[in-house]
C-alpha positions in Angstrom: 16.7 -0.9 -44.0 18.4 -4.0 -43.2 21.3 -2.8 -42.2 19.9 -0.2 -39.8 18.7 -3.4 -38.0 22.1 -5.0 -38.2 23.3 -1.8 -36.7 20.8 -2.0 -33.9 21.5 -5.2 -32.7 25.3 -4.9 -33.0 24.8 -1.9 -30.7 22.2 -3.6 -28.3 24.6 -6.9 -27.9 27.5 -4.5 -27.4 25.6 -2.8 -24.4 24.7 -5.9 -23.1 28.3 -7.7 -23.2 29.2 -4.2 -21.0 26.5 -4.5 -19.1 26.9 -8.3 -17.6 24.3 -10.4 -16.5 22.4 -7.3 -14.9 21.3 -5.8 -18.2 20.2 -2.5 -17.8 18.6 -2.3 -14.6 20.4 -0.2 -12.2 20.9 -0.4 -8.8 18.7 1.6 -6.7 19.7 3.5 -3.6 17.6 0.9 -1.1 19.7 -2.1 -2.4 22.8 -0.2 -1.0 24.0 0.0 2.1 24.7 3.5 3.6 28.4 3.4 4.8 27.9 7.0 6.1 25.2 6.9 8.5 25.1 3.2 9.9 23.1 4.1 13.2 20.1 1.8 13.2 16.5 3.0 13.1 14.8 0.2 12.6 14.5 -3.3 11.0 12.1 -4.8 8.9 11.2 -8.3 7.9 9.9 -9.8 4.4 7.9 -10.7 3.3 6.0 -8.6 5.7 2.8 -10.6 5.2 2.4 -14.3 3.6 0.3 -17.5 3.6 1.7 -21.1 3.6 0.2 -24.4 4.3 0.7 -27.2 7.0 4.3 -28.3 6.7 5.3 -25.6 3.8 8.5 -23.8 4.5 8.7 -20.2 3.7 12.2 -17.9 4.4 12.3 -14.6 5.9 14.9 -11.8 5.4 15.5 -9.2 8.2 16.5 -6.0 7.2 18.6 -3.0 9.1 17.9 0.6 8.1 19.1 4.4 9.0 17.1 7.9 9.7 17.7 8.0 5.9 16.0 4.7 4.8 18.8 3.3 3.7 20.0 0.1 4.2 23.2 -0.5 6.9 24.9 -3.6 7.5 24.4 -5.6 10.9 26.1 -7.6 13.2 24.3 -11.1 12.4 25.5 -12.2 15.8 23.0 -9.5 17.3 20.2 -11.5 15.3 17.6 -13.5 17.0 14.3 -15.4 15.5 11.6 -16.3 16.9 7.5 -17.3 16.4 4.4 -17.5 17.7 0.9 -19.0 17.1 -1.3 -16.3 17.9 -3.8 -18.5 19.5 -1.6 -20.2 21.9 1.2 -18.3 23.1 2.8 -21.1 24.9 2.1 -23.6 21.5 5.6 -24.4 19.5 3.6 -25.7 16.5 6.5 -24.7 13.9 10.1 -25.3 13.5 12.0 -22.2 12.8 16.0 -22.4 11.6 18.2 -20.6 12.2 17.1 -18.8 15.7 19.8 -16.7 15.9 23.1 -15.5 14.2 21.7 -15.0 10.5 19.7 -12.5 8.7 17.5 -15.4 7.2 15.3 -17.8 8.8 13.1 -20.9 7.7 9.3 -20.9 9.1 7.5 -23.8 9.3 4.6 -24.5 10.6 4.6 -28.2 11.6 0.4 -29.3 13.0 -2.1 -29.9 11.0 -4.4 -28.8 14.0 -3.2 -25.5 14.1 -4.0 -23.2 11.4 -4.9 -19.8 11.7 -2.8 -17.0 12.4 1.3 -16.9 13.5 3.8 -14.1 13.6 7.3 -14.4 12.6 10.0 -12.0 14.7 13.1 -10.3 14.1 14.8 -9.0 16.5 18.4 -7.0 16.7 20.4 -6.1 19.3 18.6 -7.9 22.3 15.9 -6.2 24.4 17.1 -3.1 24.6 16.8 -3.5 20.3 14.7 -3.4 17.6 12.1 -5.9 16.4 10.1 -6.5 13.6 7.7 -8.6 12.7 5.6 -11.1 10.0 2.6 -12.2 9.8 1.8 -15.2 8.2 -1.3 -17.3 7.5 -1.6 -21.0 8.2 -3.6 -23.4 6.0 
């Protein structure tokens, strides 16, 4: 019996020296990019929905995708950021970093006076582009 065990784990550390640090989980179609069809269809932005408090940063990830689903690569110079307090369109309550020429940005809503409801945007290829939005609750 014991050396049934000793077999098992000889096998299981074997597998996971071949493996790497990834173990066994494989990579899924989504987390690859689609060198084939790279015509955009739309973006998307996560977390799609979140809640942070006064002064909290949280990062959002914009995301490029074909007909197919799949993920393409972008141009991050074609990447713009912004935000918006729902209840005050002309309010800049947060800071947001970068605005452009990154997949990533930093939200962070800055006044303790204005909690309630903001939108974080993603936009690619100017207005003639695609955007994408957040939404993210202030407390």
């Amino acid at each position: 019996m014991k050396k049934a065990h000793v077999s098992l784990l000889i096998i299981f550390l074997i597998a996971f020296l071949i493996t790497g640090c990834d173990g066994f989980t494989p990579s899924t179609p989504a987390d690859e990019y689609d060198e084939e069809n790279t015509v955009l269809a739309y973006i998307k932005v996560y977390p799609s929905q979140t809640e942070v408090n006064v002064n909290q940063s949280k990062e959002f990830t914009m995301k490029a995708y074909n007909s197919d689903h799949k993920l393409i690569a972008v141009d991050v110079s074609q990447v713009k950021w912004s935000a918006r307090y729902t209840s005050c369109y002309a309010c800049l309550e947060w800071k947001l970093s970068p605005t452009q020429g990154s997949t990533q940005t930093t939200f962070t809503p800055t006044n303790p006076e204005k909690k309630g409801k903001y939108e974080v945007w993603a936009n690619y290829g100017g207005t003639e582009g695609k955007w994408a939005k957040a939404d993210v609750d202030v407390y």
